[in-house]
C-alpha positions as CSV (number, residue, x, y, z in Angstrom):
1,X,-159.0,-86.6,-91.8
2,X,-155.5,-86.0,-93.2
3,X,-156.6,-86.4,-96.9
4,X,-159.6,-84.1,-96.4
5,X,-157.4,-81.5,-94.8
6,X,-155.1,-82.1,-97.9
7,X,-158.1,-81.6,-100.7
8,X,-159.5,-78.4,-98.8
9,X,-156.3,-76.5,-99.3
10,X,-156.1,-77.9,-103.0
11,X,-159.4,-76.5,-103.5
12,X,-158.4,-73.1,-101.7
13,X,-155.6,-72.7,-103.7
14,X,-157.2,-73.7,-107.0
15,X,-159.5,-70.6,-106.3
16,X,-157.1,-68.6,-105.2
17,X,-154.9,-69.4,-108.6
18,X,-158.3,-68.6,-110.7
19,X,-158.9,-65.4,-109.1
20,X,-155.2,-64.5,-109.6
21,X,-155.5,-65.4,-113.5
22,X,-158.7,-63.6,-113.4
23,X,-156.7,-60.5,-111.7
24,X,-154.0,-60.9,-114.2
25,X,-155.7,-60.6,-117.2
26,X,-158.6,-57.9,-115.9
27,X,-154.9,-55.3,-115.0
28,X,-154.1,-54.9,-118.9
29,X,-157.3,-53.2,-118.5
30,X,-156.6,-51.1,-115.6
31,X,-158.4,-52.7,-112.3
32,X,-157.3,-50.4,-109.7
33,X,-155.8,-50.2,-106.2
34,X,-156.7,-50.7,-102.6
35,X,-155.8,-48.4,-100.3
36,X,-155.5,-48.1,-97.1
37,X,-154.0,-46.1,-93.7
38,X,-153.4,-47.5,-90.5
39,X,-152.1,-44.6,-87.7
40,X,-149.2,-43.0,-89.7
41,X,-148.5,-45.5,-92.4
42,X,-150.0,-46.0,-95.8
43,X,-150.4,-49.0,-97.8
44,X,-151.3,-49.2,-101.4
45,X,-151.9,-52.6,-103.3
46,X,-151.8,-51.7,-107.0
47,X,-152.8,-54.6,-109.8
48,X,-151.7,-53.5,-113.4
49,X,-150.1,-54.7,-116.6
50,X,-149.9,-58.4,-115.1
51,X,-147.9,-57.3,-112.3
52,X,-149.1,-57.0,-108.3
53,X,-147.3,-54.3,-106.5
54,X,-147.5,-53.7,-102.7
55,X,-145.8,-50.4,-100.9
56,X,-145.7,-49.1,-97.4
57,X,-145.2,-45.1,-96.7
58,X,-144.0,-44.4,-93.2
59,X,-144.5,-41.5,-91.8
60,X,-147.9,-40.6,-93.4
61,X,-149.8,-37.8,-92.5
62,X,-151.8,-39.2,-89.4
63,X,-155.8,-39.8,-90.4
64,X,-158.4,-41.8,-89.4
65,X,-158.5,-45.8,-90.1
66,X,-159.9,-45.7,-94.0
67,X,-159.7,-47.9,-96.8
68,X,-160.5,-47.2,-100.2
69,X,-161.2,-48.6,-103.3
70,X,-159.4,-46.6,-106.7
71,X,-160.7,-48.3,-110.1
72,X,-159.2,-47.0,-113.5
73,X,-156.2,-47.1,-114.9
74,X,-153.0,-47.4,-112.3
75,X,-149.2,-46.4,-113.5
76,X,-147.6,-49.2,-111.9
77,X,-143.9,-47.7,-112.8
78,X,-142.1,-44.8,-110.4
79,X,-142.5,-41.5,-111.9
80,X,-142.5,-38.1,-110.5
81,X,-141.6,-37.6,-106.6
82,X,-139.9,-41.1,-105.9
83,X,-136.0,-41.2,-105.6
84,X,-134.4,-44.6,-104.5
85,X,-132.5,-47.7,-104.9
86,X,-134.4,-49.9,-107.5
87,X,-133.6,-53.4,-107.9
88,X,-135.7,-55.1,-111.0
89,X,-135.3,-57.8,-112.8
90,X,-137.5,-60.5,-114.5
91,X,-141.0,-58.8,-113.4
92,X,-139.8,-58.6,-109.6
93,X,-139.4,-55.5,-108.5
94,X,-138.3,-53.7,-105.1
95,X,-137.6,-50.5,-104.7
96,X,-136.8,-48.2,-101.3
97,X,-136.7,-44.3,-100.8
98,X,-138.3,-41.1,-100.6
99,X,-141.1,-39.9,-102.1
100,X,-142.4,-36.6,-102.2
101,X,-146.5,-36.2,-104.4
102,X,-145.3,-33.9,-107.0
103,X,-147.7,-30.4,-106.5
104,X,-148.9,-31.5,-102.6
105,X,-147.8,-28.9,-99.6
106,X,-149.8,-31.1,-97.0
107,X,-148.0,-34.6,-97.2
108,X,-144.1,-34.2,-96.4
109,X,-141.1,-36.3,-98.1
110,X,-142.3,-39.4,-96.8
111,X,-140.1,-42.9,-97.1
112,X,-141.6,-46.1,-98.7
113,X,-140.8,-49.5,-99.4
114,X,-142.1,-51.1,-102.5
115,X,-142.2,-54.4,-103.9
116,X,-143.6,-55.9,-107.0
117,X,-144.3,-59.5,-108.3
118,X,-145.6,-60.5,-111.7
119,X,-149.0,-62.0,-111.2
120,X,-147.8,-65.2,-113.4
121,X,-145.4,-66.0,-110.7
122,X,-148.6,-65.9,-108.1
123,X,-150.5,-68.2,-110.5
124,X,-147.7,-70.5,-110.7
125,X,-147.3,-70.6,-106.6
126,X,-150.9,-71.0,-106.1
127,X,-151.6,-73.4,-108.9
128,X,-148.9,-76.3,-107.2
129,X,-151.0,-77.9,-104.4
130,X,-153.9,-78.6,-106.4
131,X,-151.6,-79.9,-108.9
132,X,-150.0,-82.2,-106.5
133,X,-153.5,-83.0,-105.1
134,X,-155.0,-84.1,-108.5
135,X,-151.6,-86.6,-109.6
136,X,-151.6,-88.1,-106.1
137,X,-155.3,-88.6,-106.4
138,X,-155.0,-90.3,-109.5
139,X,-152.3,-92.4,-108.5
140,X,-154.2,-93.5,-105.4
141,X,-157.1,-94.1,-107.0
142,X,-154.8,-96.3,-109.7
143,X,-153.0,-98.3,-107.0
144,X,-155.5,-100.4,-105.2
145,X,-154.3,-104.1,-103.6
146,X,-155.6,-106.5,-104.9
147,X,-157.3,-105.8,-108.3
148,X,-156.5,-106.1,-111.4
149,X,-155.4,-103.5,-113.6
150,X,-157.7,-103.9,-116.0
């Protein structure tokens, strides 16, 4: 039961790691972002050049439960409206503040939390358990009592 268990998440995570390459290579093109609102807070999960980026807005202007789906090209990088503290290095990113939409009267300064992975780094994470599944497979499959090598 254990060693079923075991290959079910090996195979979860070996999908998982695909879709993530797949992801990673389709945001040099510009894939999009997911957004979505919950009460008064916003999320956005953005996916471009090879980096995953996740930030929260709190307050947000308060609307209905929606989630959306932006395709096209997505600036990954702060630009106009966001002030902070910004911590990057190597890819990672995270970032804390104010933000205010450049040329919007209806959404107020609002504060946000941001943080940023490189998608590599998700590949790597999600590519270890079948990794470790497939060499302890082998190796079990190698060591029987009993046999002989050959």
């Amino acid at each position: 039961m254990r060693w079923k268990l075991v290959s079910i998440t090996a195979s979860l995570s070996l999908l998982l790691c695909i879709a993530v390459v797949v992801l990673w290579v389709l945001s040099y093109r510009g894939v999009g972002s997911i957004v979505w609102t919950w009460h008064d807070v916003r999320y956005e999960l953005n996916s471009g050049r090879g980096r995953l980026i996740a930030t929260r807005f709190h307050p947000w202007p308060k609307q209905p439960w929606f989630v959306e789906f932006e395709p096209g090209q997505v600036d990954v990088s702060p630009g106009i409206g966001w002030s902070g503290i910004r911590h990057h290095r190597g890819g990672f990113e995270y970032t804390s503040g104010q933000y205010l939409p450049p040329f919007s009267w209806q959404i107020p300064r609002t504060n946000y939390r941001r943080v940023g992975v490189p998608q590599w780094f998700i590949a790597l994470l999600t590519a270890v358990a079948p990794t470790l599944f497939t060499v302890r497979f082998l190796r079990r499959r190698r060591a029987k009592p009993g046999l002989c090598s050959r």
